[in-house]
N, C-alpha and C positions, 0 to 999 in steps of 0.2 A: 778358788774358794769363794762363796760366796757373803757377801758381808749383809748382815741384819739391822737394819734401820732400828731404830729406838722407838717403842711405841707411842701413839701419838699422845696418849694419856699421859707422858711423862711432859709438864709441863711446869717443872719447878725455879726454869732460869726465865724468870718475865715469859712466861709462857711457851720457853721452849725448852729444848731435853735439858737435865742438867751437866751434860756432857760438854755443851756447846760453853759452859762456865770455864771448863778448866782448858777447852781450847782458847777462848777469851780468852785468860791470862798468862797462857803460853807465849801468845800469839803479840800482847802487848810488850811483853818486858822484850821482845826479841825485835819489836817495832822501837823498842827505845833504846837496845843497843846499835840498831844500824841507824837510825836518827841521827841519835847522840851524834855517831860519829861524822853522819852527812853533812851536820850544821859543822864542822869543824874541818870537815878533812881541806878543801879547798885552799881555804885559809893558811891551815896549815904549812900545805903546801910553799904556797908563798909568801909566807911572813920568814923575816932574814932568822937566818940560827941563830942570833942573838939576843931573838925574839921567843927560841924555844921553836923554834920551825925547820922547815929545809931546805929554805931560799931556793928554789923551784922559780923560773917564769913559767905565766899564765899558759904560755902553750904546752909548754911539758905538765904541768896541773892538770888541764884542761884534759890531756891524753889519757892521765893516769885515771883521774874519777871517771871519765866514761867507759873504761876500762875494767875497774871495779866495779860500777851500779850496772855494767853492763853481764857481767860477769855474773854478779848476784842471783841475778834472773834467768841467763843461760843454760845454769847446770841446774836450776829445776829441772829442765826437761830431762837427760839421763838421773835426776836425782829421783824425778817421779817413777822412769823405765824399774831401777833398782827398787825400789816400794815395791813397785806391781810385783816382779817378778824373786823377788827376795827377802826384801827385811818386813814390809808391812809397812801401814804408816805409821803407827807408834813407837815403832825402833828406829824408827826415820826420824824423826822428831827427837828422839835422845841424842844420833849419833848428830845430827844437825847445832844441837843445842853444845853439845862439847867442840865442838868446830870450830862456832863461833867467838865462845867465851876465851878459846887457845888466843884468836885473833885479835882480840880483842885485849887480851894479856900482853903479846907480842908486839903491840904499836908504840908500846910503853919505850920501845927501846930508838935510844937515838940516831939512828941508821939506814939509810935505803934499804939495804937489804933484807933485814928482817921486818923493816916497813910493807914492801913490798911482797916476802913469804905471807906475812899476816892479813894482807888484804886478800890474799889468795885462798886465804883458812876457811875467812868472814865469807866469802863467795859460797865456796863449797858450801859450808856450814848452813846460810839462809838458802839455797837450793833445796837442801834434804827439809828442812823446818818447815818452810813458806808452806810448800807444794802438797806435803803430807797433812799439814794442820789443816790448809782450807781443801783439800778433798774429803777430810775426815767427817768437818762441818757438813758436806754436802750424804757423806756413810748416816746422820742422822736421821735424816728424815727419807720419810718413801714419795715413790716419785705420786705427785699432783698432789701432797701436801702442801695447803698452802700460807704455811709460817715459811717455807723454804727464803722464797725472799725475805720475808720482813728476816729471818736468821742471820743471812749474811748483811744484811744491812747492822745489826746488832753489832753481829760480830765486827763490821766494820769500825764500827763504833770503839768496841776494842782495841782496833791496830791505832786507830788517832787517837786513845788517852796518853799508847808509848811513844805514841809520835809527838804528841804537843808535848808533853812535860820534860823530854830528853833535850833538846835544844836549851830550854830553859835551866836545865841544873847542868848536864853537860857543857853548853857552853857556855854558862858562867864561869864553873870551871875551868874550860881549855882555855878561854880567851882573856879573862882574869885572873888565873892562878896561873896553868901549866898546861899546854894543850895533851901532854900525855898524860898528866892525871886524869883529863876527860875520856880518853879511850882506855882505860882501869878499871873507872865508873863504871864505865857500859858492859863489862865486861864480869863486875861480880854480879850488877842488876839484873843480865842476863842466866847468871846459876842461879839466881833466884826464881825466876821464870821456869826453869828447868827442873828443880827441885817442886815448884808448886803442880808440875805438869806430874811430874812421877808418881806423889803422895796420894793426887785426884784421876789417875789415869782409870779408874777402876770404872767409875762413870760413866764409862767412851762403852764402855760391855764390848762385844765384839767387834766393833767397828772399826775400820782399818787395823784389824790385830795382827793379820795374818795376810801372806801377800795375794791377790787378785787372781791371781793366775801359776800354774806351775812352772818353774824355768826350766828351761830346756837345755842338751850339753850346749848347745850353739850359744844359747843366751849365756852362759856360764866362760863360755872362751868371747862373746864380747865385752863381760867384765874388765874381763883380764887385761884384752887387749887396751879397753875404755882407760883404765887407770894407768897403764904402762906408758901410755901415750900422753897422760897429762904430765907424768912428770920426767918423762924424757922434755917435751916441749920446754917445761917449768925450767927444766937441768940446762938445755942448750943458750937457752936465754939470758939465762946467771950467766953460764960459765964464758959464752963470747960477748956478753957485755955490750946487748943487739939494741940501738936504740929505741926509746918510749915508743917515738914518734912512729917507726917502723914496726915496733910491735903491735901499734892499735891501725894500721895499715892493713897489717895481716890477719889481725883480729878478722875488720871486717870484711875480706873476703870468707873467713871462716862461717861468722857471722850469717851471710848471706846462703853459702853452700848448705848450711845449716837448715834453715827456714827450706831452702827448693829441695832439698832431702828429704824433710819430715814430712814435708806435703807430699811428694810425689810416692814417697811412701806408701801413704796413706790415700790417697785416691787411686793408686794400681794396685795396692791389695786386693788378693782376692776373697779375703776374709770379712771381707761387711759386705753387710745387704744392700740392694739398692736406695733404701730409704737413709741406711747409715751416711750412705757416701753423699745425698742429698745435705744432710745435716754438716757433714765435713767440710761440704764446700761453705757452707755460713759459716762455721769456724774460721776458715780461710781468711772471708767478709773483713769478719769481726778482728781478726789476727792484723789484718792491716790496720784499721780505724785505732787499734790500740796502740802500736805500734809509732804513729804517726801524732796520734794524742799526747802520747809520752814523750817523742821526742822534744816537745815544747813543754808539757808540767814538768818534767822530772830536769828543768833549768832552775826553777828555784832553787838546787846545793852547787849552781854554778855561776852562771852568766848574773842570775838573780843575788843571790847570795854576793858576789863581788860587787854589785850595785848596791847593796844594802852598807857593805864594808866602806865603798870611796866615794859613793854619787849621794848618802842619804842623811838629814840631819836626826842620828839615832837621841830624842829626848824627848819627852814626854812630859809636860808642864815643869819643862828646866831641869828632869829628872836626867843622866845619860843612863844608855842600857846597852849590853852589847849587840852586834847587828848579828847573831845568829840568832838571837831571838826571833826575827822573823820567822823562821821555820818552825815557828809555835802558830801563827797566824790561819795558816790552812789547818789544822788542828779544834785552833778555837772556832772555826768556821763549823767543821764539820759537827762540832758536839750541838751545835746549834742546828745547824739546816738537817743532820743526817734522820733523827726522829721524824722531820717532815714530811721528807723524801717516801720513809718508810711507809708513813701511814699513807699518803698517796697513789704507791704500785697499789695497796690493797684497796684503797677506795676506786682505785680507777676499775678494778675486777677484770671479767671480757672486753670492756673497754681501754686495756692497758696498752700503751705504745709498745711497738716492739721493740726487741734489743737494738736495731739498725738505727731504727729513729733515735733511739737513747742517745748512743754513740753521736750521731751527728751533731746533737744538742751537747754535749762533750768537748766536741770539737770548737764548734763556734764559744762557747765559754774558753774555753785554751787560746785558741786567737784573739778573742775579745781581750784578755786582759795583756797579751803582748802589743796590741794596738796601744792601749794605757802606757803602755810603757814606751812606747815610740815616742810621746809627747811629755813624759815624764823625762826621758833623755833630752828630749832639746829644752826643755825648761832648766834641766840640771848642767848643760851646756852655758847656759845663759848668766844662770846664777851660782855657781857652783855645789848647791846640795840643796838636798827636794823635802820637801815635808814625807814623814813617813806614811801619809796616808795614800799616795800612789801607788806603793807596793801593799797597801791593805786591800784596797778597791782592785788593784790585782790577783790577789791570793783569794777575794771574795768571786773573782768570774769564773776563777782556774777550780776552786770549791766546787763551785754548782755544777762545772764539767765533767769535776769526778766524780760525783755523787751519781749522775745521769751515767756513768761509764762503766768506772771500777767494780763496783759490785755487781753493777748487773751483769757485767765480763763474765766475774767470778762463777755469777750463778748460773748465768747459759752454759758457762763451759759443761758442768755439772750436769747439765739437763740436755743439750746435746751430744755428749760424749756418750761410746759406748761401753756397759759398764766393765769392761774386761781391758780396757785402757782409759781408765777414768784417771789415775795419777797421772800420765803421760799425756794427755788432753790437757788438765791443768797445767802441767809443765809448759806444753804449748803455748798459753795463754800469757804465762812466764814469758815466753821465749820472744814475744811480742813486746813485754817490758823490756827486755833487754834489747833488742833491735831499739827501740826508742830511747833507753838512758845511753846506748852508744852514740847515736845520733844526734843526742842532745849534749854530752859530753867533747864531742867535737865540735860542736858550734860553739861551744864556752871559748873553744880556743882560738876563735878571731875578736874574742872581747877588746883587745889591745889594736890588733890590724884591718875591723871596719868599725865605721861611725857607729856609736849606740842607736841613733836612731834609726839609723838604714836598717842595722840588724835586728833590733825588734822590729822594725814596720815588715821584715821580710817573712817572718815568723810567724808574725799575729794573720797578715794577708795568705800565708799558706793554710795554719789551720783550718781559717773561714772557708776559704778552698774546697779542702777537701771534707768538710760539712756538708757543705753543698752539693758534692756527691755524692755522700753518704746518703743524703736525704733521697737525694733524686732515686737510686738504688733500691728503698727500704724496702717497697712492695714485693719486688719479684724474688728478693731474696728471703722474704719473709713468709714464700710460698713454700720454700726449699726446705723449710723445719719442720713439714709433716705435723702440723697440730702441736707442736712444742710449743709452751709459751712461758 
């Protein structure tokens, strides 16, 4: 079925539909229950149970959260498939929304086990939510409109006010109170979110109402089989009691099978045109650069975050404050540079860089500030703890990375994709964060067994890396998007 853009007339949220309003704040309170819980979970992990924690070492932590943020991200992709060919994205967005808020109820409990089910909820849950709300964004407007970027820049805008303000009341919370009262928090803030998405859903008019495409019995027995399979995996895991370490082992071969499936998919289909499969292969591009982006930003809820806990002097004119506050940092960056960013794609007009170039300059901001931090370790070697402004002048490179990357990810996905697998494109796009929080999730867990400095200098020197390919790359793949821009 096909979905109706909002007319362009309809310009009452800062001049875009007012639909794009109540995905904004769907989209935010959902950004600040997984926040919340990112600033905390680490920590949590390994702070002793008498701390209110689950005295976890860093290697088993390290498994677990790339595990989870990895996971987050993964089942967008079947969570986008299910949209297209079944619920819509608006009922995706509901079921997403109760998912999370279960998980996010369930961490409350002092236990591996239902720690562990609930991080599994929260996964689920931000796959059907994420994928559905920002395709939806993309259902407003028609193609070569062009607020389309400045919209998802907005909208981006959205995801960092739940992303800045959840670290700060969340982990005041977990890290001064009770770290499960902070995963509670997140968790009513989130029915909130949900509740404000239902009342204003009417807004959205057609747009992702109804699913994209008709299922077919085959796609109906891959349901079947999709769900049977998670939690047979989910069942065998509990019941022989298979180690972390081995489980995110396996993960990533999953992981991997995953990514050369979807693609190979998708480029021996014989259902796109020549010009689609042109376009697919730039998603491919792009699937890497993000991929690889992320596996170095999405270290701020690990590697970074534990350097804020043990290497960093957290005060502030003799004030202390807890060191999850940091993950408010790229947040307040964003409310500042993201309006810039915005009004810049449109001033640039036909002279706009392409998404390739973006991504590159992404990259080298991601490196850039793990270099910072390579010298922030041996300073913090020396003296025992750093001024917190090494991790600001961090989170300020790692910013301007994402600004040049994330959205404009978001919105090529949208504008390359074609529109009868537009959720599951975005899923894609997902599935490239998740390749990168797994990635990055792993590297947390040699924070104990190599030097700080070695390891950020090896990180900062890969991203620049592959910037530099990216750059070198831009033209010829920017030939392959048929006049897209």
């Amino acid at each position: 079925m096909a979905t109706q853009a909002i007319p362009r007339t309809d310009t009452s949220f800062f001049g875009h539909p007012r639909g794009l309003a109540t995905l904004f704040f769907t989209e935010m309170w959902e950004r600040f229950s997984y926040y919340g819980i990112r600033a905390l979970l680490i920590l949590y992990m390994t702070a002793l149970v008498a701390q209110h924690g689950l005295g976890l070492n860093v290697a088993t932590a390290g498994a677990i959260y790339g595990l989870f943020t990895a996971c987050a991200y993964i089942f967008s992709l079947p969570a986008g498939w299910i949209a297209d060919r079944f619920l819509g994205q608006q009922r995706s967005v509901v079921l997403g929304g109760l998912l999370i808020a279960v998980g996010n109820f369930g961490m409350m409990f002092p236990a591996i086990g239902p720690f562990l089910a609930s991080l599994l909820s929260i996964a689920i849950g931000t796959g059907f939510l994420k994928t559905s709300c920002t395709t939806t964004v993309g259902f407003l407007y028609k193609q070569g409109d062009p607020r389309r970027d400045a919209g998802f820049s907005l909208y981006y805008v959205g995801i960092n006010i739940g992303a800045g303000i959840a670290p700060l009341i969340c982990g005041y919370v977990g890290q001064r109170i009770n770290y499960r009262y902070g995963f509670g928090l997140a968790g009513v803030c989130m029915l909130a979110g949900l509740t404000q998405y239902v009342l204003t859903r009417g807004y959205l008019s057609d747009a992702g109402k109804e699913p994209a495409v008709e299922a077919t019995a085959g796609d109906r027995k891959k349901l079947i089989y999709g769900v049977a399979a998670v939690l047979i995996a989910a069942g065998l895991v509990a019941v022989l009691a298979v180690p972390i370490q081995q489980v995110a082992d396996g993960f990533g071969i999953l992981l991997l099978l995953a990514v050369v499936v979807t693609f190979a998919g998708l480029l021996l289909s014989k259902d796109f045109s020549r010009e689609e499969k042109k376009r697919i292969q730039v998603i491919m591009v792009l699937f890497v650069g993000s991929a690889l982006f992320f596996s170095i930003f999405e270290q701020a809820g690990s590697t970074l975050n534990l350097f804020a806990d043990r290497s960093t002097d957290n005060r502030v004119f003799g004030i202390s404050f807890p060191s999850s506050y940091f993950q408010s940092v790229n947040s307040v960056f964003i409310y500042l540079l993201a309006p810039l960013f915005a009004w810049l794609w449109v001033r640039l007009g036909d002279r706009d860089w392409s998404p390739v170039t973006k991504f590159s300059i992404g990259l080298f901001g991601a490196g850039g500030g793990f270099i910072v931090m390579m010298f922030a370790a041996i300073t913090a070697g020396a003296t025992g703890k750093v001024s917190p402004m090494w991790l600001t002048v961090t989170y300020l490179l790692h910013t301007i990375g994402e600004l040049c990357l994330s959205p404009v990810g978001l919105s090529a996905m949208t504008k390359l994709a074609p529109a009868r697998i537009a959720g599951m494109t975005m899923g894609v796009f997902f599935l490239s964060i998740s390749v990168g929080n797994f990635l990055g999730g792993r590297l947390a867990s040699f924070y104990e067994s190599i030097p700080l400095d070695k390891l950020f200098g090896y990180v900062g020197a890969f991203g620049i890396a592959v910037g530099l390919i990216m750059l070198a790359v831009s033209r010829p793949v920017s030939r392959l998007m048929g006049g897209v821009k």
